[in-house]
C-alpha positions in Angstrom: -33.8 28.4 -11.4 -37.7 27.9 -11.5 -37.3 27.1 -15.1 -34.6 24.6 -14.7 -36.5 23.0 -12.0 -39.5 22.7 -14.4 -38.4 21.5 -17.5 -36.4 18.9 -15.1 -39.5 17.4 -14.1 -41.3 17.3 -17.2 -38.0 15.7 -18.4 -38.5 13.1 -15.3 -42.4 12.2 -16.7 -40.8 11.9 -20.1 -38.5 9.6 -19.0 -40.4 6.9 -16.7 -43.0 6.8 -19.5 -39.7 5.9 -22.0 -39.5 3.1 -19.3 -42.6 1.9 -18.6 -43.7 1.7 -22.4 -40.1 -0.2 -22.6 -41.5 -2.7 -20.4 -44.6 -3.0 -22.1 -42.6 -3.7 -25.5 -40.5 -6.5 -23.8 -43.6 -8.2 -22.7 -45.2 -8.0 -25.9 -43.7 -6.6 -28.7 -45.4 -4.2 -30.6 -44.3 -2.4 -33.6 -46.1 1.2 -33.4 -45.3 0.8 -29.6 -41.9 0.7 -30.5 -42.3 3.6 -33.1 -43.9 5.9 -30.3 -41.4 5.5 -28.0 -38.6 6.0 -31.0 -40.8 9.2 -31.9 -40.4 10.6 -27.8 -36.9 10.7 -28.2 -36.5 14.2 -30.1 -39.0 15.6 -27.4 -36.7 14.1 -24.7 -33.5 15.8 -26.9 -35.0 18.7 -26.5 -36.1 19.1 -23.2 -32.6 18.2 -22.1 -31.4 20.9 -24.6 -33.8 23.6 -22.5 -32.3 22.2 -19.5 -28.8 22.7 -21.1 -29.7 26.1 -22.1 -31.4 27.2 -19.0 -28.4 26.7 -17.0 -26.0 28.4 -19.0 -28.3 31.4 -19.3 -28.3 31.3 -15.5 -24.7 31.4 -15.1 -24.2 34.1 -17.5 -27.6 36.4 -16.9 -27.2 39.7 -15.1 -27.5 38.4 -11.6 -24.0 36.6 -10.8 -25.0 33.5 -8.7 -23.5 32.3 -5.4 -21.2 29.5 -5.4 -23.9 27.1 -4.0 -26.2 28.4 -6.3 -23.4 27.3 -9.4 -23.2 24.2 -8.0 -27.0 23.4 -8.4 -27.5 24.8 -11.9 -24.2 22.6 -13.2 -25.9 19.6 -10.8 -28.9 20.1 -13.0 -27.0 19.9 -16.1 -25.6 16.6 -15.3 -28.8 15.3 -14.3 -30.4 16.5 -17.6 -27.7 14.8 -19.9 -28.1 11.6 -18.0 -31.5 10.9 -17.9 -31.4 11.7 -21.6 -28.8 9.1 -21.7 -31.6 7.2 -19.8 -34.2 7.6 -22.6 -31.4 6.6 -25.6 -31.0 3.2 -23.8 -34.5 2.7 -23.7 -35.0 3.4 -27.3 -31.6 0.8 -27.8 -33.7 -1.6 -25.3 -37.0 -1.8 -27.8 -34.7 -1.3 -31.4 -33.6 -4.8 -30.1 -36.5 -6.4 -29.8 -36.7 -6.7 -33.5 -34.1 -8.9 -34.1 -35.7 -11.6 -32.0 -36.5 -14.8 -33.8 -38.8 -15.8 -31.1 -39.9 -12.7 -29.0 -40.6 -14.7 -26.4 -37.2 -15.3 -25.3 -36.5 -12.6 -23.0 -39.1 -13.9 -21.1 -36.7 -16.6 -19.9 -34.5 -14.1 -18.4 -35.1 -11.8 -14.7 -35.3 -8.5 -16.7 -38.0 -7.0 -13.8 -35.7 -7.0 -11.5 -33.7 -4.3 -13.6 -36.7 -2.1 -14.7 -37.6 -2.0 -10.8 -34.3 -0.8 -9.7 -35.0 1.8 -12.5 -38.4 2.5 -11.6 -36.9 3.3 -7.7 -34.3 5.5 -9.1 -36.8 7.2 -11.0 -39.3 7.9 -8.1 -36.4 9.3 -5.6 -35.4 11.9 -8.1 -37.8 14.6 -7.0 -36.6 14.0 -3.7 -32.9 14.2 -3.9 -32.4 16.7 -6.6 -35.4 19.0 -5.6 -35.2 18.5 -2.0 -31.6 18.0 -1.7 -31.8 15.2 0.5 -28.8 13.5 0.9 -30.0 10.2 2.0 -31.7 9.7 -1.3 -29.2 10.6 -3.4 -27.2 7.8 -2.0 -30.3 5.2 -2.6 -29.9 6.3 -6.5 -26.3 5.8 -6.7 -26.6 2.6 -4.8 -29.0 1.4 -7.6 -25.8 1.0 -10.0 -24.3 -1.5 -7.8 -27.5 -3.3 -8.1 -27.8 -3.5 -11.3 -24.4 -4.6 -11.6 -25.0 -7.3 -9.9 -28.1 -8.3 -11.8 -26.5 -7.8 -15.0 -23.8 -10.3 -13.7 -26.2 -12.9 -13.2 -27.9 -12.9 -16.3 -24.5 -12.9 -18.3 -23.3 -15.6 -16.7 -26.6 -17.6 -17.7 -26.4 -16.4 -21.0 -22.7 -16.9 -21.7 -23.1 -21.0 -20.2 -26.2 -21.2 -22.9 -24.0 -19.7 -26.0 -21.9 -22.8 -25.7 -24.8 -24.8 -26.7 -24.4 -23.4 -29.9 -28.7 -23.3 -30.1 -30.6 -19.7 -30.3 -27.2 -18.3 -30.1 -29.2 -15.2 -32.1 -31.6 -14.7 -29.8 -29.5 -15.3 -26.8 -27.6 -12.2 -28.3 -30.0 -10.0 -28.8 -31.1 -10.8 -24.9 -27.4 -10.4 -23.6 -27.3 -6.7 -25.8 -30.5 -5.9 -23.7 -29.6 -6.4 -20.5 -26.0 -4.9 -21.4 -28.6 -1.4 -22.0 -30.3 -1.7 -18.6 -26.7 -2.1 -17.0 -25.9 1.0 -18.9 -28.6 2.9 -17.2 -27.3 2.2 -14.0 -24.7 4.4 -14.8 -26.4 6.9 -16.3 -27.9 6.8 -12.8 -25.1 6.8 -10.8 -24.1 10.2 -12.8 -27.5 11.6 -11.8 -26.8 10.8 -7.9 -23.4 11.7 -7.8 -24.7 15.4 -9.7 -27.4 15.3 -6.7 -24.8 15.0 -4.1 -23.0 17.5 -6.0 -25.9 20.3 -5.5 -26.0 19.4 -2.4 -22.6 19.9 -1.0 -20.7 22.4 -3.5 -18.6 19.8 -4.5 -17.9 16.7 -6.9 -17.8 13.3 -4.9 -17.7 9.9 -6.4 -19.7 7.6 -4.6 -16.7 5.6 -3.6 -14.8 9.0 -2.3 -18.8 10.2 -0.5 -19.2 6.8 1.5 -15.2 7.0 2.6 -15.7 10.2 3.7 -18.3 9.5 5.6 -17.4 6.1 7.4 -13.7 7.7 8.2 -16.1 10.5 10.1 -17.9 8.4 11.5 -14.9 6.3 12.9 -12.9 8.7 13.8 -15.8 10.5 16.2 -17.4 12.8 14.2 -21.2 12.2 15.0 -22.4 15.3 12.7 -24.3 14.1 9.4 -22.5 15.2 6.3 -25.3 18.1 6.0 -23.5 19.9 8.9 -20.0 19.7 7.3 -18.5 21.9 4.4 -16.0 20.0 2.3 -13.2 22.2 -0.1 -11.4 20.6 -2.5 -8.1 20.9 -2.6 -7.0 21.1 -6.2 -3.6 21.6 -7.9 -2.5 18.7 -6.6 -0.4 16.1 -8.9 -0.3 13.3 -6.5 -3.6 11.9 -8.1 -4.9 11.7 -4.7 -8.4 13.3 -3.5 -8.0 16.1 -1.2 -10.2 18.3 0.8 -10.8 20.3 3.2 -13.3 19.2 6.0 -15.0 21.8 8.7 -17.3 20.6 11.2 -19.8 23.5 12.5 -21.5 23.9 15.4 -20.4 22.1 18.5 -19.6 23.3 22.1 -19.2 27.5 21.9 -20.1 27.0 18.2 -16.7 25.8 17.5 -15.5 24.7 14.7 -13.0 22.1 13.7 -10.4 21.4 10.3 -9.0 18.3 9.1 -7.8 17.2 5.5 -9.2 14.3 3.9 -7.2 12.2 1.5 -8.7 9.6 -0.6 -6.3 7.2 -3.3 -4.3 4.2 -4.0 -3.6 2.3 -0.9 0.4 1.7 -1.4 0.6 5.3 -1.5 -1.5 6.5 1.2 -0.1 3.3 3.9 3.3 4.3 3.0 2.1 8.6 4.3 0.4 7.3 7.1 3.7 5.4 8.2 5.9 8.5 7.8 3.8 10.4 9.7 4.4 8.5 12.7 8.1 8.4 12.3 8.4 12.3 11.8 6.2 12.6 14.7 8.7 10.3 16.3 11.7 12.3 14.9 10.8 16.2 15.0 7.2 16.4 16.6 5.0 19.2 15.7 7.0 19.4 11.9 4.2 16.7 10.1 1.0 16.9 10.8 -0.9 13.9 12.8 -2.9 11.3 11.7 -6.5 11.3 13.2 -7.4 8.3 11.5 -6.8 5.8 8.2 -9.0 3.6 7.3 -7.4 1.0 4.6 -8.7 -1.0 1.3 -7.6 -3.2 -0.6 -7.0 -0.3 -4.0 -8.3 2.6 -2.3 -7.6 3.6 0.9 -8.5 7.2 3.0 -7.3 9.0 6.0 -7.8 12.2 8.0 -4.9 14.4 8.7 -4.5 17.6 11.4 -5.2 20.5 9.1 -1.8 22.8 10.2 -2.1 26.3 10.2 0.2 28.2 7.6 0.9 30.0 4.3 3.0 27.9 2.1 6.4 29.0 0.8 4.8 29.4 -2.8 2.1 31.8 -1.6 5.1 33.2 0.3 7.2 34.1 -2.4 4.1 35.3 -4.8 2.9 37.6 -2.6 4.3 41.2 -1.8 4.9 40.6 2.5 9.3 40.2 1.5 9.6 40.7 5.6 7.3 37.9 6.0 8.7 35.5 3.1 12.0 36.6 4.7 11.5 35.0 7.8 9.7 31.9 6.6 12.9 31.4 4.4 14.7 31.4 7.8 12.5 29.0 9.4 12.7 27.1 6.3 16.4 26.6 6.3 16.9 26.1 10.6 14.4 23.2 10.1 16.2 21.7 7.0 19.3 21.3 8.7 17.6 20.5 12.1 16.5 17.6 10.3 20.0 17.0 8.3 21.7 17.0 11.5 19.4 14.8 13.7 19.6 12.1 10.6 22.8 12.8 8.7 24.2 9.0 8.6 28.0 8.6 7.5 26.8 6.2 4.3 27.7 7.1 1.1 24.6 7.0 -1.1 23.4 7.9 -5.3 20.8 9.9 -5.5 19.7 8.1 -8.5 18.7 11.5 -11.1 19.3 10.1 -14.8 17.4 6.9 -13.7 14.5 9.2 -12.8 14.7 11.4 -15.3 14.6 8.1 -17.4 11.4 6.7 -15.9 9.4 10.0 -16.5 10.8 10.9 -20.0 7.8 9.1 -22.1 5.8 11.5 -20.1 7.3 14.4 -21.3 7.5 13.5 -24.6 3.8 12.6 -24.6 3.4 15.9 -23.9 6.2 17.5 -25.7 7.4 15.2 -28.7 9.3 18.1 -29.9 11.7 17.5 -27.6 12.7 13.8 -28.9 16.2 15.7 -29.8 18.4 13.8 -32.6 21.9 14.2 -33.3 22.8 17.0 -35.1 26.2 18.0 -36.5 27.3 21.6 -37.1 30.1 21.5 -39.0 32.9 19.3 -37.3 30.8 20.0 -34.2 28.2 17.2 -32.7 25.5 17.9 -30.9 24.5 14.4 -29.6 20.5 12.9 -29.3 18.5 13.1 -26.2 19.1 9.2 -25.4 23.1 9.9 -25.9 23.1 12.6 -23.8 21.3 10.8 -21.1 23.7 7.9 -21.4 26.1 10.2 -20.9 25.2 11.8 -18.1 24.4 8.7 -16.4 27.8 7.6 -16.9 29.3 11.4 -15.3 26.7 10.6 -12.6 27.6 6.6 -12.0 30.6 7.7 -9.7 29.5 10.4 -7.7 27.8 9.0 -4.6 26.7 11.6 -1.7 29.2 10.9 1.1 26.1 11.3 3.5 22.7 10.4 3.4 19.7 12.5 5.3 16.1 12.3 6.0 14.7 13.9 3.0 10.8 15.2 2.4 10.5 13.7 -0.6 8.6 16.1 -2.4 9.8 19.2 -1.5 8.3 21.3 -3.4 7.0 25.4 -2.2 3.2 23.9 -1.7 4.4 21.5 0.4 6.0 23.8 2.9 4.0 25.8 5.4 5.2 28.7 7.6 3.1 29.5 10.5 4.2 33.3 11.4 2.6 32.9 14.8 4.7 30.1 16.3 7.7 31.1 13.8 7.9 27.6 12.4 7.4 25.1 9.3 5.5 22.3 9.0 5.6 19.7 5.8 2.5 18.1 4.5 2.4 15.4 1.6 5.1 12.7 3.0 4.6 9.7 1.5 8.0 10.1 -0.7 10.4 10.6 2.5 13.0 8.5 2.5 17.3 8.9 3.6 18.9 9.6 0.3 20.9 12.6 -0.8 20.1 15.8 -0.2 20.6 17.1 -3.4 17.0 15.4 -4.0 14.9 17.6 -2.0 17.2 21.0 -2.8 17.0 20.3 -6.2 12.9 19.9 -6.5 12.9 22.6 -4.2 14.9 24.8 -6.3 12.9 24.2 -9.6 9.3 24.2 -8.0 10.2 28.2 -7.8 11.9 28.4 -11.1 8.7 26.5 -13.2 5.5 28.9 -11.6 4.4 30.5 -14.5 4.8 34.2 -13.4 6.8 36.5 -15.8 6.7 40.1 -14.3 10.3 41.1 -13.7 9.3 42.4 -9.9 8.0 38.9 -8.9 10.8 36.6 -11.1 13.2 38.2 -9.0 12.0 37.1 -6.0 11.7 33.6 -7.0 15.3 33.9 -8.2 16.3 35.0 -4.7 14.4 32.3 -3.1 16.5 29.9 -5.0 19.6 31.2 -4.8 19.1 31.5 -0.7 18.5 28.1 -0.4 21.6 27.4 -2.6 23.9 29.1 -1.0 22.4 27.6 2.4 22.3 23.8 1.4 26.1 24.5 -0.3 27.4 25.7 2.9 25.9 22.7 4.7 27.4 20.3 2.2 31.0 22.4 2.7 30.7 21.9 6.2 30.3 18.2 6.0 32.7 17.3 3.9 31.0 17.3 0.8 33.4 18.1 -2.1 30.7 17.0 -5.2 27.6 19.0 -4.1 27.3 21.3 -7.3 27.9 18.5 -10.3 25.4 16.4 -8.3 23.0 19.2 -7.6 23.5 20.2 -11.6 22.2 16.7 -12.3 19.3 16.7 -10.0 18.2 20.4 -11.2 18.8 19.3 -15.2 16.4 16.2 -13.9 13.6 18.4 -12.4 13.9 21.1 -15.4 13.1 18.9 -17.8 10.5 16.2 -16.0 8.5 19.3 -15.1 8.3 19.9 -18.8 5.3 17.2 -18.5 3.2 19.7 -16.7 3.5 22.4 -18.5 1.6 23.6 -21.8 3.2 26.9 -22.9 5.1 26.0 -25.8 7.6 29.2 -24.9 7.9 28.1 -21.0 8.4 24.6 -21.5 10.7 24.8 -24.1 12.6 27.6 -21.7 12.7 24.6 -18.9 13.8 21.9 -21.2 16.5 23.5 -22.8 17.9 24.9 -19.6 18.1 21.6 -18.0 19.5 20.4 -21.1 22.0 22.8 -20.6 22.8 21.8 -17.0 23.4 17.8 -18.2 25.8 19.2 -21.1 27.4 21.5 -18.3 28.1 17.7 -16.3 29.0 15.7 -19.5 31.4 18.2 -20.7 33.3 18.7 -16.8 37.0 16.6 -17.4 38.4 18.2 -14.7 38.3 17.1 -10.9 34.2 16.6 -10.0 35.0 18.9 -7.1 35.7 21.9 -9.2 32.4 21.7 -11.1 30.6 25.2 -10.3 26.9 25.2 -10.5 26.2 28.0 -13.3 23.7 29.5 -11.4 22.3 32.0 -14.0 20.6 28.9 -15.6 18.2 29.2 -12.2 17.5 32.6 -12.4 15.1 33.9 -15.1 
């Protein structure tokens, strides 16, 4: 690490000399001053490069470092690449110069101001990145904003004098300059964010930090960020920022969990309303909202971290007695909830038309499975689109006679089992809505089937966690009356099969998933009898 931290701040020198002879070129421009600071580059290209090196050496030398320790050495090489970035713009900055007709032009413009937001950045380095003060690594990624600003300013000057139509050259040449220095604000910005980064353990945009910290703040927590540990949640699809947040120290040295979420306001408003309606509806089975605090794009919230192993864990561990009776939990809960909000309405479900909407996804992904019509002798197989149309038509007539409360997303990592209180909690609500139930069974039942595990032992327990919650949402639909529960559920499952396609990268698997649920479809399109004698093949869920 002594090494990194050296050739970091000779890198640092190099740099604010890059700037300052920058400055010097602008105010008069000099040719073997421009060739001096051309000839520093390589010397800056290869400190970063020992910087570069240095840290992968670290990370691979006999001594495994701690995860703290990981964080800093890839902080530093962040930092390294972006003050290199620094130095090319600078070198852009004085290349520029030469195409001036009259030098004297940028003189006109407010490019100080830029070079002393720079000049700041430059000078709180040492502290942030080598002190790991927090504080100043906010400064430096508040200089971006700055120079935003600035560079908004002097483009707006600049675009009004273009339409003159005089010194449009020069006025070009000035514009292409200050675009640079706006540049190196976000080379900047890179270097706090990797700062922050050392310091915590874990990637924040600045944007994601400063919501973090005013929801805190709002919601009563008066420790500084220093005295909180923050875990990323990954895994997650929802493009939302998640983490884990734990507050040390306190009263008795406790210690206290919440989940913070950070993404697109619609998304997270529409959560933070279903919360209070499931708290309303089955309390204890969401988790509550300690606070939200709304934007106009991005919004935040924390959310009552619940205790509990999710069903996937569940199922991929080796504890069957355990999985067994979270399975039971699982399914009094589901029909708790079907019962309290089972409304007499009849209602579609709606699978072709999402299968539709996420089908240029998969084929992004997978254009292999942009299936044409084929004919095998007197036999046609039909295209993709023709089966689709097909199966929308089987599907058009075959509403749910009942509509329930669904999760939304019901997928294994969404459902938690605490063994202590013998009871499930769902997390990630934002989709819930009263449709058919097939919806969440469905999802449920191929967010089992698509883990990538293949040894036989644990395939056959995900097989019999599907088929238990089969047979336990069929007999719910038999009880109420509900005659086309399989040819629906074959369309949801065909629908989840193949959309899940999009996530998945092994040619074998994928391929496995799509042609199973184009299997199930077929299954639907080809049934002339009564839709209530449709039998879901079930073998097509068990692999």
């Amino acid at each position: 690490m002594h090494e990194i931290e050296r050739n970091f701040k000779f890198l640092l020198v190099e740099i604010e000399r890059q700037i300052e002879g920058t400055i010097a070129v602008l105010e008069h421009r000099d040719e073997k001053a421009i060739a001096k600071i051309e000839a520093r580059d390589d010397y800056i290209d290869n400190l970063k490069s020992v910087i570069e090196n240095a840290c992968f050496a670290t990370l691979h030398g006999e001594t495994r470092p701690s995860a703290p320790e990981v964080a800093r050495i890839r902080a530093f090489h962040i930092i390294g690449s972006n003050l290199e970035r620094v130095g090319d713009h600078a070198v852009n900055v004085v290349r520029q110069t030469r195409h001036y007709d009259d030098p004297e032009c940028v003189k006109r413009y407010a490019y100080k101001p830029f070079f002393q937001e720079i000049r700041n950045a430059l000078a709180w380095m040492p502290k942030a990145v080598l002190e790991r003060d927090m504080a100043t690594a906010l400064k430096i990624c508040r200089c971006e904003l700055h120079l935003d600003r600035l560079y908004k300013q002097e483009f707006d000057r600049i675009r009004d004098e273009l339409r003159s139509g005089f010194g449009t050259g020069d006025l070009l040449t000035t514009l292409f300059i200050f675009r640079y220095l706006e540049r190196m604000g976000d080379a900047l910005l890179n270097v706090g964010e990797a700062a922050i980064f050392g310091i915590t353990g874990d990637k924040f945009k600045i944007r994601q930090f400063t919501a973090l910290s005013d929801i805190l703040a709002e919601s009563g927590h008066e420790n500084p960020l220093s005295d909180l540990e923050f875990e990323s949640i990954w895994g997650t699809r929802s493009g939302c920022r998640i983490g884990r947040v734990l507050e040390r120290g306190g009263e008795d040295d406790c210690h206290k969990e919440v989940i913070f979420k950070d993404g697109d306001s619609a998304k997270l408003r529409q959560e933070a309303d279903n919360f209070a309606r499931w708290e309303a509806l089955m309390p204890g089975l969401a988790p509550r909202l300690e606070a939200f605090r709304e934007g106009k794009k991005t919004s935040s919230m924390l959310i009552e971290l619940l205790p509990g192993q999710t069903i996937q864990d569940l199922a991929l561990s080796s504890d069957l007695d355990l999985l067994g009776r979270a399975l039971a939990a699982q399914c009094r809960t589901a029909k708790a909830l079907w019962d309290k909000t089972l409304t007499a309405t009849p209602v579609a479900a709606g699978s072709i038309r999402q299968l539709r909407a996420r089908l240029p996804e998969v084929l992004t992904v997978h254009p292999g499975f942009r299936l044409k019509r084929r004919t095998i002798g007197s036999f046609v197989l039909p295209s993709l689109d023709e089966l689709l149309t097909a199966a929308a038509a089987a599907e058009k007539p075959l509403a749910a006679p009942y509509s329930v409360l669904i999760h939304g997303d019901y997928n294994t990592n969404n459902i938690l089992y605490d063994q202590t209180e013998d009871r499930i909690h769902y997390i990630d609500l934002h989709r819930s809505t009263e449709t058919d139930l097939v919806q969440d069974v469905s999802v449920y039942m191929v967010s089992n089937f698509r883990l990538p595990v293949f040894d036989k032992a644990r395939r056959r327990v995900l097989s019999s966690v599907i088929l238990e919650f089969y047979r336990f949402a069929a007999a719910y639909a038999a009880e109420n009356g509900d005659t086309t529960f399989d040819i629906r559920l074959a369309l949801g499952l065909g629908r989840s099969l193949i959309t899940s396609t999009r996530f998945e990268l092994s040619e074998r698997f994928s391929k496995l998933m799509f042609h199973r649920g184009i299997f199930l479809l077929e299954r639907v399109v080809g049934h002339t009898g009564d839709p209530a004698a449709f039998r879901l093949p079930l073998s097509a869920l068990c692999y």
